[in-house]
C-alpha positions in Angstrom: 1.9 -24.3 34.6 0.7 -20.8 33.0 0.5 -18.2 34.9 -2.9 -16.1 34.5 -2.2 -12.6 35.3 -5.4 -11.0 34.3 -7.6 -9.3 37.8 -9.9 -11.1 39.6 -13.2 -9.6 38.0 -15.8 -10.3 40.5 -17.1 -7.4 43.1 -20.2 -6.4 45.1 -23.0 -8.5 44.4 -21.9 -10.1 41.3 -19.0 -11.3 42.6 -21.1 -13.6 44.8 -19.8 -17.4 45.3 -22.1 -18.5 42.5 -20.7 -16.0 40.0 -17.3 -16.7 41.6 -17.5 -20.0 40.5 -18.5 -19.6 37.0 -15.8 -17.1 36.6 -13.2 -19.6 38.2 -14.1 -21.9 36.1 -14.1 -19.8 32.9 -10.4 -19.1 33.8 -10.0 -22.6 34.3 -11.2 -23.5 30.9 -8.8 -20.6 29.0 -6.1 -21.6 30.9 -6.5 -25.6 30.3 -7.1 -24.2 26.3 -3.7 -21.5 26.6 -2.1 -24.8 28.2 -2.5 -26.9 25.5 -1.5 -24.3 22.5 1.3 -24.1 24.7 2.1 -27.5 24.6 1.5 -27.7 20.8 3.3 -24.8 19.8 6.7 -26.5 21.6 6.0 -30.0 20.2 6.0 -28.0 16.6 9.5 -26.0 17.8 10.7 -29.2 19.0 9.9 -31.0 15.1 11.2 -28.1 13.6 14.7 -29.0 15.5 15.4 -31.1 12.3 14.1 -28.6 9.5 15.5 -25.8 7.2 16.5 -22.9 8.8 14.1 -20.2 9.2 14.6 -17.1 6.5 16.4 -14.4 8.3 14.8 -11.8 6.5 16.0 -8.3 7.3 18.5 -9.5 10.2 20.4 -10.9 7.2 24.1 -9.4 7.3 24.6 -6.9 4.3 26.5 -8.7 1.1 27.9 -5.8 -0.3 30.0 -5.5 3.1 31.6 -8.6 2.8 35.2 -8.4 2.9 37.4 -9.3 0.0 41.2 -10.4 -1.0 43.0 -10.2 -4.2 44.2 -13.7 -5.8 45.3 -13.2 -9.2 43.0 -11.1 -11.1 40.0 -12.3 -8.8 38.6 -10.5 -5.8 37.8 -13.5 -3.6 35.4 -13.0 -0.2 37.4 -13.3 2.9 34.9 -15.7 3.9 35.4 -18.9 1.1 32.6 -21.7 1.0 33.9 -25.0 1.9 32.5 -28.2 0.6 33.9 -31.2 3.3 29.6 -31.3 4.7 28.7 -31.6 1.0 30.8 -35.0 0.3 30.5 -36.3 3.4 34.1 -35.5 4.8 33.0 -35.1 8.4 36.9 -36.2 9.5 34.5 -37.4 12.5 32.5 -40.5 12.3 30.9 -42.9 9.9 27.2 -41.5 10.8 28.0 -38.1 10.6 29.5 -38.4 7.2 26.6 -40.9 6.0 23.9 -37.8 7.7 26.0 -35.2 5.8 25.4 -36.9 2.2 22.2 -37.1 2.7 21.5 -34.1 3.7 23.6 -32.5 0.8 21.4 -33.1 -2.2 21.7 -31.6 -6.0 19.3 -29.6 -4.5 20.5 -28.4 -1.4 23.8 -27.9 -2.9 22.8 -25.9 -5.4 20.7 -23.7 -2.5 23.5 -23.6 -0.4 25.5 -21.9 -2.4 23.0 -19.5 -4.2 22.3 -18.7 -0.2 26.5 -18.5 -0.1 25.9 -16.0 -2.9 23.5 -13.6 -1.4 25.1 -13.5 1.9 27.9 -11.8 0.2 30.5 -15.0 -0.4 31.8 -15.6 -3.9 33.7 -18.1 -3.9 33.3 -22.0 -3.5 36.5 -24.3 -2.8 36.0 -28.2 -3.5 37.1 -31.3 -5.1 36.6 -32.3 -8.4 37.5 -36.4 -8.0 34.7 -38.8 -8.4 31.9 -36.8 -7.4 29.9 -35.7 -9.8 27.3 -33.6 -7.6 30.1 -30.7 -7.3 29.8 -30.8 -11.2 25.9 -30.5 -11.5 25.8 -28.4 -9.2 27.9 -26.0 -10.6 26.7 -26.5 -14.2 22.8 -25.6 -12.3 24.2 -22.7 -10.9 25.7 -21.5 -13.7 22.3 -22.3 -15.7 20.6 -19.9 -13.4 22.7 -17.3 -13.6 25.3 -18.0 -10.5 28.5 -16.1 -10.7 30.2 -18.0 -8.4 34.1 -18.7 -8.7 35.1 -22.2 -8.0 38.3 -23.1 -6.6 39.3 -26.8 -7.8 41.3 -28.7 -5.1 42.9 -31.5 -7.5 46.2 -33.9 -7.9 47.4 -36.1 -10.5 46.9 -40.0 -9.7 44.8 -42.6 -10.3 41.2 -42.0 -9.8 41.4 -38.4 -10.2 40.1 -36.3 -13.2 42.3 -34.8 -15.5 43.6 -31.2 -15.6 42.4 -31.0 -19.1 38.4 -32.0 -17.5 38.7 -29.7 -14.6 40.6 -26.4 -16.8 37.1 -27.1 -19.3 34.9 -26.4 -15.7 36.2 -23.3 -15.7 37.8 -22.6 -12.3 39.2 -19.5 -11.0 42.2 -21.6 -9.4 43.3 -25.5 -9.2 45.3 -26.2 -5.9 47.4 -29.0 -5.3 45.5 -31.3 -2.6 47.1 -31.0 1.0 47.2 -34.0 1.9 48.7 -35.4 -1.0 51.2 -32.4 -0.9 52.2 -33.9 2.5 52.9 -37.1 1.5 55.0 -36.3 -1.3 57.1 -34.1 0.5 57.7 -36.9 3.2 58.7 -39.2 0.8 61.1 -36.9 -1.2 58.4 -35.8 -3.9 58.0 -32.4 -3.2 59.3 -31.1 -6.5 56.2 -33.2 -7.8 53.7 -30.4 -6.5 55.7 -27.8 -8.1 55.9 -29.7 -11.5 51.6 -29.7 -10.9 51.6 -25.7 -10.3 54.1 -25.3 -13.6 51.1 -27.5 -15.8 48.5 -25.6 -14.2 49.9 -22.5 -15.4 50.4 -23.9 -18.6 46.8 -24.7 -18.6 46.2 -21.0 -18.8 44.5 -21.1 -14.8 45.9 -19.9 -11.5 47.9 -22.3 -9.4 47.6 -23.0 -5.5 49.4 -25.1 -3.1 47.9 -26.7 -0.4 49.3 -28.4 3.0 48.7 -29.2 6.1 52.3 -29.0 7.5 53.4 -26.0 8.1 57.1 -26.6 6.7 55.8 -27.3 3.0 53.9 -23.8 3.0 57.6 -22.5 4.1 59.4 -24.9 1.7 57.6 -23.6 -1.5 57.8 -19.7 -0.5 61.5 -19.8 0.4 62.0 -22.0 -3.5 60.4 -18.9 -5.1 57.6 -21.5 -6.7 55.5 -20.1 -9.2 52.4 -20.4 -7.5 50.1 -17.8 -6.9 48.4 -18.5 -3.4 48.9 -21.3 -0.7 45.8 -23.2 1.2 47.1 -23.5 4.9 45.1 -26.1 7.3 45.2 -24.6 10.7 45.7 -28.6 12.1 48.6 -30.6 11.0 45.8 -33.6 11.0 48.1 -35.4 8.1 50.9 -35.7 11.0 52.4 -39.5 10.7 51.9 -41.5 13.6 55.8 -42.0 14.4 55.6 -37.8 15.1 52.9 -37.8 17.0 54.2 -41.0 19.1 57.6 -38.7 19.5 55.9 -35.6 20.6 53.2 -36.8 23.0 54.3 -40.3 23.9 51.0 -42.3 22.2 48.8 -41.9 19.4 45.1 -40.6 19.0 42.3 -42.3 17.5 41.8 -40.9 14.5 43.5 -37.5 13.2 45.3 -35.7 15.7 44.1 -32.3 16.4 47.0 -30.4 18.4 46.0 -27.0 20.0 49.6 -25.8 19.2 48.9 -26.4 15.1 47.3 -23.0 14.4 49.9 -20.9 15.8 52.3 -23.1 14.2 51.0 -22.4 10.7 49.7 -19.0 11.2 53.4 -18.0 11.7 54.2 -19.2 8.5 51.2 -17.8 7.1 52.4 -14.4 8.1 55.9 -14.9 6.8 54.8 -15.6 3.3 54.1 -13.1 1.3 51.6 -14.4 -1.5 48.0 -14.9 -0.2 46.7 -17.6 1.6 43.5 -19.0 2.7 43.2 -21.0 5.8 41.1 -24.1 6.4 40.1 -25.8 9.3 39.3 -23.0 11.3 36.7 -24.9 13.5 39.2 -27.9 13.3 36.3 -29.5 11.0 33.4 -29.3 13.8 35.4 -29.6 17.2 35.0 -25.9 17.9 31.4 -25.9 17.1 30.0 -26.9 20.7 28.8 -23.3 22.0 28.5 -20.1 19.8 31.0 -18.1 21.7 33.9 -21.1 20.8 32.9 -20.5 17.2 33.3 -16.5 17.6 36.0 -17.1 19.4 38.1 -19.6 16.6 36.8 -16.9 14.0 38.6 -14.2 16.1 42.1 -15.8 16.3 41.6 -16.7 12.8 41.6 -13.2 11.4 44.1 -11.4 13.8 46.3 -13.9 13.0 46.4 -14.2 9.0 47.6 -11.3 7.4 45.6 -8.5 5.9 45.4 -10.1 2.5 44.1 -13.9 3.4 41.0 -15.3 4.0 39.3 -18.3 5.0 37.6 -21.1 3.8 34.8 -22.2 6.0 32.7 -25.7 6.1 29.1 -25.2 6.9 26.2 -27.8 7.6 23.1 -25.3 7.6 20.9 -28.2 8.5 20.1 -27.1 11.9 21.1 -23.5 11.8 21.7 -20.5 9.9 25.8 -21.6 9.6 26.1 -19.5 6.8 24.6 -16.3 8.1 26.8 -16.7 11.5 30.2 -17.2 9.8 29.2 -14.3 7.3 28.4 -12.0 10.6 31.9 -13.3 12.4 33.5 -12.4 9.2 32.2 -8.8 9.0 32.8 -8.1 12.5 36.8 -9.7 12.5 37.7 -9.9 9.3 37.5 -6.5 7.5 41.4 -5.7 6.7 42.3 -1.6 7.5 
């Protein structure tokens, strides 16, 4: 019901039951036709639920206040660009990984990170592997004048690309996949991932290692390997089942999750003394519920990193501005000094 709060116009004699009418009815009339804009205009908010986020315009955060860390020669945003929304890696369900490919066009990739870009984020971490979109995309980008540094998250095995392919892409960096960093090391391979860093500095390109277990970050740092930054998940998610059986007496569905993981491997990440860039932050989604968890995740993140890492971030801007949110949370909690 709307609430008319205009006077009651009638007085003297031409505010007579007659002209009382009419006017009652007049109001009627405007309020029945207010009534139904009403209803229109939240029938068009409600379909707009599913569209492209709205342009900001000037409550944009400024770019040239975004953060940055050194990394080799490269000054890398605090604030990295994910990719796991753009291949589908919801490390959720089936439907939400099927809704995330779809979503991520060639087109919308290539928007997503030109609106990366002029938020003030320059630099994009993904895969290389089998999917070619991360390679159009970059080649359009590029094409239109993107400088955008790409971080290559690669391994050697079958089904992967080649160092050579992925050196001729030109990335700032190639890191050594987590997960398969984990699995080596549990099955007495680690020296494999520092043979990888040793051919990617051959290759003339900056070496990373990436893990998700917390004792291979602190393997590599105490072995003085070459490489020149580390990717640290905040959630040990690559955990084997036997482990998590031991420490909580059954075992998930799915990837475990544990609210102890970040200060697990933000302890480590303080202790080492090359750069590192953590992922997971949001543990891929599960902090995304209300706006304050989000703020909230992006505050522990950055008091407990040091001074000279950053973050790499996941966004799905289907629904909402993701990108300009993390960007804001970045500037207010992550600017070092």
């Amino acid at each position: 019901m709307i609430e008319n709060k205009s006077g009651y116009a009638g007085g003297g004699r031409e505010g007579g039951p007659r002209v009382r009418c009419r006017q009652g009815r007049r109001r009627f009339l405007k309020q029945l036709a207010a009534g139904a804009a009403a209803i229109v205009g939240s029938q068009a908010v409600a379909s707009d639920a599913h569209a492209e986020p709205a342009d900001q315009g000037s409550s944009e955060p400024d770019a040239s206040k975004m953060p940055a860390i050194k990394i080799g020669r490269y000054a890398v945003s605090r604030l990295v660009a994910g990719s796991n929304p753009i291949g589908g890696y919801s490390h959720s369900t089936l439907n939400l990984a099927r809704h995330m490919q779809e979503y991520f066009t060639l087109d919308r990739t290539v928007e997503f990170i030109s609106r990366c870009e002029q938020y003030g984020i320059n630099t994009w971490q993904s895969g290389h592997g089998p999917n070619q979109k991360v390679v159009d995309a970059l080649r359009t980008l590029r094409e239109r004048g993107s400088r955008i540094q790409w971080l290559c998250l690669a391994w050697e095995g079958r089904g992967h690309k080649p160092v050579s392919d992925i050196v001729g892409l030109r990335p700032i960096a190639i890191v050594h996949h987590g997960g398969v960093t984990d699995s080596l090391f549990r099955t007495g391979q680690g020296e494999k991932v520092h043979d990888f860093v040793k051919k990617i500095h051959d290759a003339g390109v900056l070496a990373g290692i990436s893990a998700h277990n917390p004792a291979n970050i602190a393997h590599a740092e105490e072995k003085g390997w070459e490489n020149d930054f580390f990717m640290t998940c905040f959630y040990h998610i690559s955990r084997p089942a036997e482990e998590i059986r031991a420490k909580l007496g059954t075992v998930p569905l799915g990837e475990p999750f544990l609210e102890s993981d970040p200060d697990e491997m933000t302890a480590v990440v303080r202790q080492v003394k090359r750069p590192c860039l953590g992922f997971k932050i949001l543990a891929a989604g599960r902090l995304c519920w209300h706006e304050p968890s989000v703020e909230s995740a992006f505050k522990y993140a950055f008091s407990h990193i040091k001074k000279t890492d950053g973050v790499i971030v996941g966004m799905y801007p289907k629904f909402s501005d993701e990108i300009g949110m993390n960007v804001r949370l970045t500037l207010k909690y992550g600017k070092p000094g």
